[in-house]
VOLUMFI-19271 format. One record per atom (N, C-alpha, C, O, CB): residue number from 1; atom name; x, z, y. Coordinates in steps of 0.05 Angstrom, whole numbers, always signed. Glycine has a CB too. Layout:
! VOLUMFI-19271
+------+------+--------+--------+--------+
| resi | name |     c1 |     c3 |     c2 |
+------+------+--------+--------+--------+
|  NUM |   CA |      X |      Z |      Y |
...
+------+------+--------+--------+--------+
This chain:
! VOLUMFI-19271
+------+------+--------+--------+--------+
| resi | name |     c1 |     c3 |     c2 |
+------+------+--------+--------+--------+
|    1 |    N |   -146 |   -422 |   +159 |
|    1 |   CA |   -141 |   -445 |   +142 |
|    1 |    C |   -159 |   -443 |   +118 |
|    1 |    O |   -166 |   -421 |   +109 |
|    1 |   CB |   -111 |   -446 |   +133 |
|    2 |    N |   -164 |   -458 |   +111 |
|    2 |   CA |   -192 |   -470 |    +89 |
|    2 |    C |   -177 |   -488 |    +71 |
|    2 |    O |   -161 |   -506 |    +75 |
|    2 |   CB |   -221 |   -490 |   +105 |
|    3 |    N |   -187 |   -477 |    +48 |
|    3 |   CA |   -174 |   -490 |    +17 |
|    3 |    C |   -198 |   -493 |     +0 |
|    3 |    O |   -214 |   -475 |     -3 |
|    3 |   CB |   -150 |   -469 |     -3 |
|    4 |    N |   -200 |   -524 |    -14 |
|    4 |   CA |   -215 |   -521 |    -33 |
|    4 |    C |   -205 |   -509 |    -63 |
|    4 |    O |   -182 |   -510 |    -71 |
|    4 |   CB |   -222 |   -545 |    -35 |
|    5 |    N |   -223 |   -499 |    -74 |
|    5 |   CA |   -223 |   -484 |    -97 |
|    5 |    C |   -249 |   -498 |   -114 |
|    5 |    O |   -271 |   -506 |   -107 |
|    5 |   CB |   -227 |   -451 |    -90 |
|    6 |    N |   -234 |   -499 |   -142 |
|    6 |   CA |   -254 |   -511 |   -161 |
|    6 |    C |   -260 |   -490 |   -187 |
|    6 |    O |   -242 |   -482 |   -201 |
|    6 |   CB |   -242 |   -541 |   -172 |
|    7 |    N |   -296 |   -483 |   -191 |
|    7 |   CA |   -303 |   -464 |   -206 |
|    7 |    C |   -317 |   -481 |   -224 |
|    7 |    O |   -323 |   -505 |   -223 |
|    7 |   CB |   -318 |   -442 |   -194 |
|    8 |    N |   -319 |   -459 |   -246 |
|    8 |   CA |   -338 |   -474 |   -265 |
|    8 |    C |   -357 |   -458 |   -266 |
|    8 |    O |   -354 |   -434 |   -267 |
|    8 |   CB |   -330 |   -481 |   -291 |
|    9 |    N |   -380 |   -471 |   -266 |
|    9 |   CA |   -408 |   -452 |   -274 |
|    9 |    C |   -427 |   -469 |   -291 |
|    9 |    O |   -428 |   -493 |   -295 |
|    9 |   CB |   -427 |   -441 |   -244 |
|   10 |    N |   -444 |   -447 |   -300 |
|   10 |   CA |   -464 |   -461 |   -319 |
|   10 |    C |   -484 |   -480 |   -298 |
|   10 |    O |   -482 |   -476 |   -274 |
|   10 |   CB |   -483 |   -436 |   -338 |
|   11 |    N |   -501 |   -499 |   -309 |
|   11 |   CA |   -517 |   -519 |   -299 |
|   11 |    C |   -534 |   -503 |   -282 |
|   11 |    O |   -531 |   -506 |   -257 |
|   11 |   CB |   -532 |   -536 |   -319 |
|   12 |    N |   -552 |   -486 |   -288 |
|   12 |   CA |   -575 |   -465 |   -290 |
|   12 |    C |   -559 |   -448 |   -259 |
|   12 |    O |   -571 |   -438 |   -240 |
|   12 |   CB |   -576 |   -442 |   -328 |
|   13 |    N |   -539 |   -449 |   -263 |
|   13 |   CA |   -537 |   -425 |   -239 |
|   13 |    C |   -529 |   -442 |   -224 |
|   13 |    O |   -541 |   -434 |   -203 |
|   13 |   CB |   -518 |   -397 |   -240 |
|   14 |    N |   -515 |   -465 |   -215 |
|   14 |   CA |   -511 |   -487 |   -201 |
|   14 |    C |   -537 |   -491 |   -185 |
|   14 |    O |   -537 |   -492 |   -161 |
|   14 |   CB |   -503 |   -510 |   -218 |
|   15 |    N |   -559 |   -493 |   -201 |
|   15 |   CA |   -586 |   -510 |   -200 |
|   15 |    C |   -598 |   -483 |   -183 |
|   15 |    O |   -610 |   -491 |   -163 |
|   15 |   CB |   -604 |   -521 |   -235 |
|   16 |    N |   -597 |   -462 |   -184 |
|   16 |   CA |   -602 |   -429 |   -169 |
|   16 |    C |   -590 |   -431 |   -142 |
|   16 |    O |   -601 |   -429 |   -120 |
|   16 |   CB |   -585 |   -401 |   -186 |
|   17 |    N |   -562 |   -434 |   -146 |
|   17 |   CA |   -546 |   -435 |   -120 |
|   17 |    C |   -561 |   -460 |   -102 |
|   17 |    O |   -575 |   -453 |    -83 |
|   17 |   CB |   -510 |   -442 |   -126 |
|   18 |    N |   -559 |   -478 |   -105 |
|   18 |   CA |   -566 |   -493 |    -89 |
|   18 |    C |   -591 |   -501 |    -75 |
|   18 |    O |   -595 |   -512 |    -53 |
|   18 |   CB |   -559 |   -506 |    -98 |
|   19 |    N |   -610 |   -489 |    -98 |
|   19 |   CA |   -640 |   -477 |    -88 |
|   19 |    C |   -635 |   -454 |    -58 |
|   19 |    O |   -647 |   -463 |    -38 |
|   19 |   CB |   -656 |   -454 |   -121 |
|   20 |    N |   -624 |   -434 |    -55 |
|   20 |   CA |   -619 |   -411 |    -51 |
|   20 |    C |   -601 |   -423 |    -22 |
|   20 |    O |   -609 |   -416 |     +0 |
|   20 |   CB |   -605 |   -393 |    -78 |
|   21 |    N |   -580 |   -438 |    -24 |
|   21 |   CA |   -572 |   -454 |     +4 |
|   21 |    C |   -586 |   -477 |    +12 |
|   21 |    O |   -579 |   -487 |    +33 |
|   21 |   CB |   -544 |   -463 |     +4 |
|   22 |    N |   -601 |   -485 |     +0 |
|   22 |   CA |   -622 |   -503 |    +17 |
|   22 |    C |   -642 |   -485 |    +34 |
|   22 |    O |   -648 |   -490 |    +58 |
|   22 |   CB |   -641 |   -523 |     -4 |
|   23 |    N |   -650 |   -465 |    +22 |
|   23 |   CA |   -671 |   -449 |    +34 |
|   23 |    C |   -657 |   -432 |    +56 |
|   23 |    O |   -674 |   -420 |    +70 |
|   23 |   CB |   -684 |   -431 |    +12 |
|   24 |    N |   -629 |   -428 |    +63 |
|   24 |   CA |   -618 |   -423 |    +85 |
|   24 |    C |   -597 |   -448 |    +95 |
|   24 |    O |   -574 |   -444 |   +103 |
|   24 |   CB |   -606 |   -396 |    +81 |
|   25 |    N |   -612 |   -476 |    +93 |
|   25 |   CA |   -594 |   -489 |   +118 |
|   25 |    C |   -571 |   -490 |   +117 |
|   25 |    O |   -556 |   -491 |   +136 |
|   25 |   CB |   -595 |   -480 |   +141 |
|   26 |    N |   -565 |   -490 |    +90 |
|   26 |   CA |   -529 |   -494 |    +80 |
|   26 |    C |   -520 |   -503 |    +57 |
|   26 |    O |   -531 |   -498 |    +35 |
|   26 |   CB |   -513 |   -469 |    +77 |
|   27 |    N |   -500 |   -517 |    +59 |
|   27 |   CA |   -486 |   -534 |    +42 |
|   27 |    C |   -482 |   -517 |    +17 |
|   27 |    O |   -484 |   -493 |    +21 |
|   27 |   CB |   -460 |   -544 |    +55 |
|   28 |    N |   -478 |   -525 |     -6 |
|   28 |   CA |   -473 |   -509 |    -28 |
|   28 |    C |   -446 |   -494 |    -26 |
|   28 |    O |   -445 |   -472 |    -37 |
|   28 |   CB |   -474 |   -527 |    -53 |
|   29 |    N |   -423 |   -504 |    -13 |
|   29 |   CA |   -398 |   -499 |    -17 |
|   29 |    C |   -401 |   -477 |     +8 |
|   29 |    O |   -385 |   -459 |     +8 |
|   29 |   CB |   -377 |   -526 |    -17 |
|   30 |    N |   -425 |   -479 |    +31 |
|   30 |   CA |   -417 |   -462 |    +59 |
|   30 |    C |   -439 |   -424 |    +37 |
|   30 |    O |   -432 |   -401 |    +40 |
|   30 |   CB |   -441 |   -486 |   +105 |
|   31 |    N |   -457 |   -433 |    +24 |
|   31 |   CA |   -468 |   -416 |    +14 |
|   31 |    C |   -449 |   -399 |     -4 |
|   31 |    O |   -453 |   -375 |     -3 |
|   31 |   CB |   -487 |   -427 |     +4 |
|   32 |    N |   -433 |   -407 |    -18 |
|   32 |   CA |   -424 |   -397 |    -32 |
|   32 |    C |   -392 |   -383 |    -20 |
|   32 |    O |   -378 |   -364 |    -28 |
|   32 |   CB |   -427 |   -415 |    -52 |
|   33 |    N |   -390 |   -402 |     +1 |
|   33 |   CA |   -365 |   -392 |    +16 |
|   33 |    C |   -379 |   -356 |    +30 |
|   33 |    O |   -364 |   -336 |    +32 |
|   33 |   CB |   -355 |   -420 |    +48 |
|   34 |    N |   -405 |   -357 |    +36 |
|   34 |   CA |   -408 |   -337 |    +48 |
|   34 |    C |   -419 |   -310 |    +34 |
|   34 |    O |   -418 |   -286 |    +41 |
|   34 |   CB |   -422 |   -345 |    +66 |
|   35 |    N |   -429 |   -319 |    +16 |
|   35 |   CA |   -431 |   -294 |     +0 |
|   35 |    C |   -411 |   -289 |    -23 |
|   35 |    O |   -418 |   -277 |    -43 |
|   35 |   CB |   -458 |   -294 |    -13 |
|   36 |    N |   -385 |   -298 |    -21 |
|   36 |   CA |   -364 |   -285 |    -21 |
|   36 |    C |   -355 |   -270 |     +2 |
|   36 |    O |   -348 |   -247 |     -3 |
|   36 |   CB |   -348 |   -301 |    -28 |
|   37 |    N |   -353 |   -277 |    +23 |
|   37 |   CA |   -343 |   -257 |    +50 |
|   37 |    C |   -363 |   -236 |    +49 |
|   37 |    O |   -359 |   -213 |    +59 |
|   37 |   CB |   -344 |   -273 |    +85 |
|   38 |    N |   -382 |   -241 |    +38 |
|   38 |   CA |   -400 |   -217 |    +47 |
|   38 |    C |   -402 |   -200 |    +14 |
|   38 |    O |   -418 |   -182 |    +10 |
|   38 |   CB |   -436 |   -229 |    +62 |
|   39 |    N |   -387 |   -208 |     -1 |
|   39 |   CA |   -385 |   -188 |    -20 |
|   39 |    C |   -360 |   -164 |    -12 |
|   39 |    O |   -360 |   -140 |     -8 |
|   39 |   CB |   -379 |   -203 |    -47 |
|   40 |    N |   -337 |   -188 |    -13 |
|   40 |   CA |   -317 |   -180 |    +10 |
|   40 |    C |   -321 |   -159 |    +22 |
|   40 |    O |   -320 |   -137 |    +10 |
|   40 |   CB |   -316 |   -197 |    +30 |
|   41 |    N |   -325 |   -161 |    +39 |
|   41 |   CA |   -343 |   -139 |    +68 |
|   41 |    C |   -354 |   -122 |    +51 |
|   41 |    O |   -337 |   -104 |    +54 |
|   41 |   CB |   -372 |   -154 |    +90 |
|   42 |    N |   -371 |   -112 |    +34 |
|   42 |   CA |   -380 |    -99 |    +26 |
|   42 |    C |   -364 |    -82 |     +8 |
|   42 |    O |   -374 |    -59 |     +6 |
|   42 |   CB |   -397 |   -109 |    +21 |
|   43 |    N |   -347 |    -86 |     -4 |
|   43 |   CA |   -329 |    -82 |    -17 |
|   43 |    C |   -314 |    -63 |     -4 |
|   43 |    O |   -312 |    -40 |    -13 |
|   43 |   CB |   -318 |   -104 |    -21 |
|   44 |    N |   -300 |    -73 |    +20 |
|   44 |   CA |   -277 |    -61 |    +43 |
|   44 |    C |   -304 |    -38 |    +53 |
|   44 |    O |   -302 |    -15 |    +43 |
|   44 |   CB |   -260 |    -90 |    +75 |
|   45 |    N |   -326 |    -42 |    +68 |
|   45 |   CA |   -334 |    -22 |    +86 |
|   45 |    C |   -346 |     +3 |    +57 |
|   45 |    O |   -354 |    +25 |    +63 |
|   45 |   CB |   -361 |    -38 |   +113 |
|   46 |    N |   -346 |     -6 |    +30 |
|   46 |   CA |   -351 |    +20 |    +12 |
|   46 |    C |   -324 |    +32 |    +22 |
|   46 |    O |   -321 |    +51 |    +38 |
|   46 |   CB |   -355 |    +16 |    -27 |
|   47 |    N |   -303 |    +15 |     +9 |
|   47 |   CA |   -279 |    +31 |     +6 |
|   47 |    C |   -272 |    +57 |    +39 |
|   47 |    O |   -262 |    +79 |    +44 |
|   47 |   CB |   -252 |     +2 |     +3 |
|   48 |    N |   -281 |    +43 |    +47 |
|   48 |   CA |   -274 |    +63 |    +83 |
|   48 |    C |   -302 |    +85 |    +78 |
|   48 |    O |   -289 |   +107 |    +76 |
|   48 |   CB |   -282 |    +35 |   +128 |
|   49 |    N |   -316 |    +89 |    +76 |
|   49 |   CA |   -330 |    +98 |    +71 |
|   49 |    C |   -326 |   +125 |    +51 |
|   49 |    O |   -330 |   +149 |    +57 |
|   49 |   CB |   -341 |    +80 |    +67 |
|   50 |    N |   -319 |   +117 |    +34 |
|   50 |   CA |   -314 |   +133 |    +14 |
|   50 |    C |   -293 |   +151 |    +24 |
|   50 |    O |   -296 |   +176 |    +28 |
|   50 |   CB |   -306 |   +117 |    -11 |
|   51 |    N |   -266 |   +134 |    +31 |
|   51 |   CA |   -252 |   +150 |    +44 |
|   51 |    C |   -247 |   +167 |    +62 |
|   51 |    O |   -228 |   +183 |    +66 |
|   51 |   CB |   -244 |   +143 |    +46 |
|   52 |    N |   -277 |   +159 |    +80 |
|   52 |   CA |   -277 |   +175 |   +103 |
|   52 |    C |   -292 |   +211 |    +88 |
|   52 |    O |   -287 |   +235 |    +93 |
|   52 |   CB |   -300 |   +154 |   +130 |
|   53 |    N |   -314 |   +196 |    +63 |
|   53 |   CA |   -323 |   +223 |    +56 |
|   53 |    C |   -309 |   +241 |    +47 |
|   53 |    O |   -313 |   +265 |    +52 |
|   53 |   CB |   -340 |   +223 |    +40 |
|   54 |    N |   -282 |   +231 |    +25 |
|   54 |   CA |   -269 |   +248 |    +14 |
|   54 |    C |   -259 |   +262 |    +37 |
|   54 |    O |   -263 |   +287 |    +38 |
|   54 |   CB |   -251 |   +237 |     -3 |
|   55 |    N |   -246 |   +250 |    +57 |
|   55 |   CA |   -227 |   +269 |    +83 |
|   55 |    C |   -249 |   +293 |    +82 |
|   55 |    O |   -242 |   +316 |    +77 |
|   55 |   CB |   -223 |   +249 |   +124 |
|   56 |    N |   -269 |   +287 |    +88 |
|   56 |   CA |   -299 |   +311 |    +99 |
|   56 |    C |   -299 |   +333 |    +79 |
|   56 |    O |   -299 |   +357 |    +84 |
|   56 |   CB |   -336 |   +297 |    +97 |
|   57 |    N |   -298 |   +316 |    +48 |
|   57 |   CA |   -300 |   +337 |    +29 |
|   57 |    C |   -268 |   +353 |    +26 |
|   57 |    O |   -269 |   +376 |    +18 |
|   57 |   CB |   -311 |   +323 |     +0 |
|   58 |    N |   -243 |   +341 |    +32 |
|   58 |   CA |   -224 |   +357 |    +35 |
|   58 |    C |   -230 |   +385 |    +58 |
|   58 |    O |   -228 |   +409 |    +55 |
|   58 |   CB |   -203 |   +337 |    +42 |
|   59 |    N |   -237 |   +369 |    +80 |
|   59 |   CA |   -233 |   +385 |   +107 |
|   59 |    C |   -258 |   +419 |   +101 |
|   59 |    O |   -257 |   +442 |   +109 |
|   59 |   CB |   -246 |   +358 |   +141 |
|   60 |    N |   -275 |   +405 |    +85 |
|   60 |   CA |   -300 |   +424 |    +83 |
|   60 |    C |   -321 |   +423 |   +106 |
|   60 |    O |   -319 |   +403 |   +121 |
|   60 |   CB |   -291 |   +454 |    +82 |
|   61 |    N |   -338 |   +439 |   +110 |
|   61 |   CA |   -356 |   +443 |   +127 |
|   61 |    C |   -357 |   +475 |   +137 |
|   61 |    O |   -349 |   +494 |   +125 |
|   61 |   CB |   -379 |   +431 |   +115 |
|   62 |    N |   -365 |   +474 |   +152 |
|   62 |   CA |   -373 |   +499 |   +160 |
|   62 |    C |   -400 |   +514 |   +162 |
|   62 |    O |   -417 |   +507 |   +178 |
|   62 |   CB |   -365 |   +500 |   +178 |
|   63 |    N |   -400 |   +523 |   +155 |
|   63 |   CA |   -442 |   +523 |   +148 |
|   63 |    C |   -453 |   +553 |   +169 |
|   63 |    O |   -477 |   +557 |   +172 |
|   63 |   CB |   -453 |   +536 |    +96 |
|   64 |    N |   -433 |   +571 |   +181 |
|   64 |   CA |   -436 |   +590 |   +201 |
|   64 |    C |   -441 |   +616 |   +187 |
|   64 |    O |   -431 |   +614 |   +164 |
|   64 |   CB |   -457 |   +583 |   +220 |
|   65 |    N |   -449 |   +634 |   +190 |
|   65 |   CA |   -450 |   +655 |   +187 |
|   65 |    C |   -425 |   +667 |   +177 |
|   65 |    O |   -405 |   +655 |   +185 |
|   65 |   CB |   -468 |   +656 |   +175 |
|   66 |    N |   -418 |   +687 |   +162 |
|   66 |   CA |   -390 |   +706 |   +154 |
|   66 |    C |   -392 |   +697 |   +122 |
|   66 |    O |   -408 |   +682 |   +111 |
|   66 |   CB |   -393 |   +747 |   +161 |
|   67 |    N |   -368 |   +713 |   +112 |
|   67 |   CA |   -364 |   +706 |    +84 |
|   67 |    C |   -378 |   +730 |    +82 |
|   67 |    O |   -382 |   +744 |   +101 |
|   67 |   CB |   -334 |   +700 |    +70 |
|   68 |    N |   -387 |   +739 |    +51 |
|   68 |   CA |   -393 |   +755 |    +41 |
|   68 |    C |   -378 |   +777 |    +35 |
|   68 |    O |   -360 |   +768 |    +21 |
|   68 |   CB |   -401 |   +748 |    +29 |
|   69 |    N |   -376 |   +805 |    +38 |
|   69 |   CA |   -368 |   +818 |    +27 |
|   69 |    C |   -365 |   +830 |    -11 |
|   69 |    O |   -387 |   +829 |    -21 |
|   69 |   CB |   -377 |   +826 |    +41 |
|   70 |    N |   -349 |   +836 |    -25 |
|   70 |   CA |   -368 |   +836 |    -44 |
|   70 |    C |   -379 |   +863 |    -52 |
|   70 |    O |   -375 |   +872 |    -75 |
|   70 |   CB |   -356 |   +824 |    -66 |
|   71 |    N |   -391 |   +877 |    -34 |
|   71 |   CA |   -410 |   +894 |    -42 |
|   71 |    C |   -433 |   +885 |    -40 |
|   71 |    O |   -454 |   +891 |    -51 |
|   71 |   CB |   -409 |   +916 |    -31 |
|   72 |    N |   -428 |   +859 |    -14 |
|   72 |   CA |   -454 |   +851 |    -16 |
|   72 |    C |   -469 |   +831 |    -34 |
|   72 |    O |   -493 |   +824 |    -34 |
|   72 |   CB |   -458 |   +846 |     +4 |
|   73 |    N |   -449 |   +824 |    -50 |
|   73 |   CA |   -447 |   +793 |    -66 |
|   73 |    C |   -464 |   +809 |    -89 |
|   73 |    O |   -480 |   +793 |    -99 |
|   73 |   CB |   -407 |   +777 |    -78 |
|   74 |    N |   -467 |   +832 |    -99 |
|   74 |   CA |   -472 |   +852 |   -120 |
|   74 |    C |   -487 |   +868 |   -119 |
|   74 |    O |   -493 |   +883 |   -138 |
|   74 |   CB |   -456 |   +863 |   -126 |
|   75 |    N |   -496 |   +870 |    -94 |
|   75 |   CA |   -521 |   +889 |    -84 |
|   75 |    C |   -548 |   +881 |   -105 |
|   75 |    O |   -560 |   +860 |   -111 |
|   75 |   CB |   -529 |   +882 |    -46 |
|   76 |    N |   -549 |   +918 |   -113 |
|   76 |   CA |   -564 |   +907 |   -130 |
|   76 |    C |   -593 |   +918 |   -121 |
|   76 |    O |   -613 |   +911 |   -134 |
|   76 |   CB |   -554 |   +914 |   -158 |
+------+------+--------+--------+--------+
């Protein structure tokens, strides 16, 4: 379902937008409908993202070899 919504913007950026959806073959209202979804989207796939790194940085890594002893941590 689709609702109109009414913004206010300055003249100058009106006059940008509509430059900017002519040059892709779209209505002012379909231009602006879409780079909201695609802020959107960008928005959600940081957020997963992020979240997925923290899990990684919880879980750690394993990098192989043994832990150090500490005689050897001090070997002088």
């Amino acid at each position: 379902m689709t609702r109109n919504v009414t913004i206010r913007l300055d003249e100058s950026v009106i006059k940008k937008c509509r430059h900017a959806a002519v040059e892709e073959d779209k209505s002012l209202s379909q231009w602006i409908a879409r780079v909201l979804v695609k802020k959107i989207s960008e928005k959600n796939e940081y957020i997963k993202a992020r979240e997925r790194a923290l899990i990684r940085l919880k879980k750690g890594f394993h990098l192989g070899g043994k832990p150090l002893a500490r005689e050897e941590i001090y070997e002088r």
